[in-house]
C-alpha positions as CSV (number, residue, x, y, z in Angstrom):
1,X,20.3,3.2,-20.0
2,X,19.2,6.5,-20.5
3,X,18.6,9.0,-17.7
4,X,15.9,9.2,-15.2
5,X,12.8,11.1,-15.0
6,X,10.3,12.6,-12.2
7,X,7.5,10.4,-12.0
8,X,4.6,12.4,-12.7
9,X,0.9,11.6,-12.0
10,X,0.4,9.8,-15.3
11,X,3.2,7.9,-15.2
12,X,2.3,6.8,-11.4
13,X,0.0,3.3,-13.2
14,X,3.0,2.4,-14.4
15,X,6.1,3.0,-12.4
16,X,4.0,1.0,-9.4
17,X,3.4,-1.6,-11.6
18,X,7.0,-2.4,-12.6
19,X,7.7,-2.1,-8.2
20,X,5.1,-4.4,-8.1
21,X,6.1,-6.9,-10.1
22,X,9.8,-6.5,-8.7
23,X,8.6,-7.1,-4.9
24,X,6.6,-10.1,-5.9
25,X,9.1,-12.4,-4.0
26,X,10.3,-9.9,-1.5
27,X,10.5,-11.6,1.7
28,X,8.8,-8.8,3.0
29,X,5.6,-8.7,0.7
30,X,5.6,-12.2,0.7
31,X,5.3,-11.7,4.8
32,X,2.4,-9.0,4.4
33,X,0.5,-10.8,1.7
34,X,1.3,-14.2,2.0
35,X,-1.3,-15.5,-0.6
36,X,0.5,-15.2,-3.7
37,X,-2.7,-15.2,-5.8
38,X,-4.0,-11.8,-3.8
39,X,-0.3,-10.6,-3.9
40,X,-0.1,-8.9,-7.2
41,X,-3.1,-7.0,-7.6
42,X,-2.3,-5.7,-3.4
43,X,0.9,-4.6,-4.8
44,X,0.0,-2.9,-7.4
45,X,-2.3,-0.7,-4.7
46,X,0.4,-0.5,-2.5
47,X,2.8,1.1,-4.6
48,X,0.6,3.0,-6.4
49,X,0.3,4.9,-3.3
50,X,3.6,4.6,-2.1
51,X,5.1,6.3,-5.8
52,X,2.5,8.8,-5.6
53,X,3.6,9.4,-1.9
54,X,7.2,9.7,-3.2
55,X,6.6,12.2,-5.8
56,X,4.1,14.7,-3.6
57,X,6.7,14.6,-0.8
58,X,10.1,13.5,-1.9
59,X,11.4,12.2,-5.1
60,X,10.2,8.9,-7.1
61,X,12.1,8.9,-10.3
62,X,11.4,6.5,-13.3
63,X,12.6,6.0,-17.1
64,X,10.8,6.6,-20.1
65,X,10.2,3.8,-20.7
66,X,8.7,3.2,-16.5
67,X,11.0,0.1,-16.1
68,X,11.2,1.1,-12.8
69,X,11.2,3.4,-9.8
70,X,13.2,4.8,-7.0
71,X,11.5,6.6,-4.2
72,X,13.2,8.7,-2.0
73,X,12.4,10.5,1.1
74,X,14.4,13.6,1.9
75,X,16.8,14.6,4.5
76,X,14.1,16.7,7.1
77,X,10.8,14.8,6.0
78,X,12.2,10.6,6.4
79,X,9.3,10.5,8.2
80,X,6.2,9.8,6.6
81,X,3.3,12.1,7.5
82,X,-0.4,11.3,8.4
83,X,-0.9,14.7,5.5
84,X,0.7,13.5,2.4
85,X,-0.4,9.9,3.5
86,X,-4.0,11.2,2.8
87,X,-3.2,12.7,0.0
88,X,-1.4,10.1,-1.7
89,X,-4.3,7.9,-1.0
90,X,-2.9,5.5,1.8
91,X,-5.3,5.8,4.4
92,X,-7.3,3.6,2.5
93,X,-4.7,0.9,3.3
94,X,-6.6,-1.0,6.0
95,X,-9.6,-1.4,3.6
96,X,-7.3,-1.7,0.1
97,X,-4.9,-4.0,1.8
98,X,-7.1,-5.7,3.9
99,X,-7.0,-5.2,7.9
100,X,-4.7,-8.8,8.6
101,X,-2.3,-7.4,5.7
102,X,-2.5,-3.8,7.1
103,X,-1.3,-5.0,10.7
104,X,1.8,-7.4,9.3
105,X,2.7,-4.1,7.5
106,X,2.4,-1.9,10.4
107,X,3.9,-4.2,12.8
108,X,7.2,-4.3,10.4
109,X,7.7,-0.7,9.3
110,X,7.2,0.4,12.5
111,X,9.9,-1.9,14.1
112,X,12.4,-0.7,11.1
113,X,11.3,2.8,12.0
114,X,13.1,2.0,15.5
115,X,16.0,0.5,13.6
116,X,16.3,3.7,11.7
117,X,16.1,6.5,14.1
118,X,19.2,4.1,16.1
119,X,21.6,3.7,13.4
120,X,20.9,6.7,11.4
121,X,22.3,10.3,11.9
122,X,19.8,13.1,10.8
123,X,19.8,14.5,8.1
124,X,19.7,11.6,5.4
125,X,18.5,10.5,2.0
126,X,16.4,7.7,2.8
127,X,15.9,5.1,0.1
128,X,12.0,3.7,0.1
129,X,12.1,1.7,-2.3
130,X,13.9,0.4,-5.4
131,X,12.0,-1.4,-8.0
132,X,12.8,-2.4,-11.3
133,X,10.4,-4.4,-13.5
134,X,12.3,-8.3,-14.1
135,X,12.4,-7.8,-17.6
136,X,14.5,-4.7,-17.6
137,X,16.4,-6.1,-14.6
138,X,20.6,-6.4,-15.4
139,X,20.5,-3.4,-17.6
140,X,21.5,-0.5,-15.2
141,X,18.0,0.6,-14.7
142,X,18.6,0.9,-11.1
143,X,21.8,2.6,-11.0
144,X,20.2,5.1,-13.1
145,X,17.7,5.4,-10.8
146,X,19.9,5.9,-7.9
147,X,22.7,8.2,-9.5
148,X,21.2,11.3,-9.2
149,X,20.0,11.2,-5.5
150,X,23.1,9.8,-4.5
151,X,25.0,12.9,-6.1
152,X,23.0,14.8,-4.3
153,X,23.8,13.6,-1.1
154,X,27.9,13.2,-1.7
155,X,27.4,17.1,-2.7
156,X,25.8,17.8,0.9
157,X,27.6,15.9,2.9
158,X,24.9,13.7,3.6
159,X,24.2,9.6,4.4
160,X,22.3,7.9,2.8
161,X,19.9,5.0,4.1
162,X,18.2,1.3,2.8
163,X,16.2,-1.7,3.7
164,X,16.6,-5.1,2.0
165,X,15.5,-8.5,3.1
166,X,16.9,-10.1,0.0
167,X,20.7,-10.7,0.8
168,X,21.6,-11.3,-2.7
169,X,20.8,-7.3,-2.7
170,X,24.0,-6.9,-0.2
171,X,26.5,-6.5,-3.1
172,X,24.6,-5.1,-5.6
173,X,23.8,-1.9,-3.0
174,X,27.9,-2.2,-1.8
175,X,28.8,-1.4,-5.5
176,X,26.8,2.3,-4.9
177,X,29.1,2.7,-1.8
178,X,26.4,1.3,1.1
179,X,27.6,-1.0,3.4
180,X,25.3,-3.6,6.0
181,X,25.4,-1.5,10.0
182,X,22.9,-4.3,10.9
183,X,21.5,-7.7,10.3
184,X,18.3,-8.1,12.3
185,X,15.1,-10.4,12.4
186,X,11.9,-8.3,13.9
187,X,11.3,-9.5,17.8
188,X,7.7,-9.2,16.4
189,X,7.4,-11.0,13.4
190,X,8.8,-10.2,10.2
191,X,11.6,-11.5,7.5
192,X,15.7,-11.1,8.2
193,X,16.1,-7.4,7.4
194,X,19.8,-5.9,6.6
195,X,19.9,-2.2,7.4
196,X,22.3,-0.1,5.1
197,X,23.9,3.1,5.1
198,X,26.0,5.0,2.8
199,X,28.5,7.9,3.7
200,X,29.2,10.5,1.5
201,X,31.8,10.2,-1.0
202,X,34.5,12.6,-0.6
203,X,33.9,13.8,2.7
């Protein structure tokens, strides 16, 4: 697999539509959108907005080919503000998404925003999302995607953080060095979640 790219605003269509049709059985979309015949075309908004989030105020990477995308917040900004919300276009969510789907969403990310700021020294590389499109899956697409962020952060001394409610994820995100600090189900509502972290390598 060749190297990755900056997603830039052409290439936003279709980097969020390869996440989109990765995250089609995530437990977690499948909580949020839980009619599978709505789910595809809500995902598709979702992550058009949440790559064009990425590449306005951290990093979304893709290939040439968009088989995928990785976005990253940075170490300082892992918070996701109300500004570059608005303009990546997400404050349409509750109409977009529809208000029920908007709710399960905000009941769950803000419950794994208390997760984070527990288990998660500041400052980190904090991995939003990792989507590769199922065709181009097995192929080191999303080890590409990674490499260079987590280079980064093993230069800077600095963690780096995931999600995943798919366990069979465990062991292919332990190959890039993270390792599972909790295994949680939301008090709320909300899939099994593991919460990973990676130290930096060599430190």
């Amino acid at each position: 697999m060749g190297e990755a790219v900056p997603v830039g605003e052409d290439d936003v269509p279709g980097a969020a539509a390869a996440a989109a049709r990765a995250f089609d059985d995530d437990a977690m979309f499948m909580f949020v959108f839980p009619d599978p015949s709505a789910r595809p075309a809500k995902l598709d908004r979702f992550f058009r907005g949440a790559v064009r989030y990425g590449r306005l105020a951290g990093k979304a990477v893709t290939t040439p080919e968009r088989a995928g995308v990785a976005i990253w917040l940075p170490p300082g900004s892992v918070d996701m503000s109300v500004v570059g919300m608005a303009r990546a276009g997400m404050l349409a969510f509750p109409v977009t998404l529809g208000p029920g789907a908007f709710r399960r969403f905000v009941a769950y990310t803000g419950w794994l925003d208390g997760q984070r700021k527990a288990l998660v020294p500041d400052p980190h590389w904090f991995l939003l999302a990792l989507g590769v499109d199922p065709v181009w899956q097995r192929r080191g697409v999303g080890t590409t995607l990674l490499a260079e962020t987590l280079a980064d952060a093993d230069r800077r001394g600095l963690p780096a953080y995931l999600e995943t409610t798919d366990e069979g994820n465990i062991a292919y995100y332990a190959r890039s060095g993270f390792a599972v600090v909790r295994d949680a189900v939301p008090d709320n509502a909300g899939p099994r979640t593991w919460l990973m972290l990676r130290e930096p390598v060599g430190r």
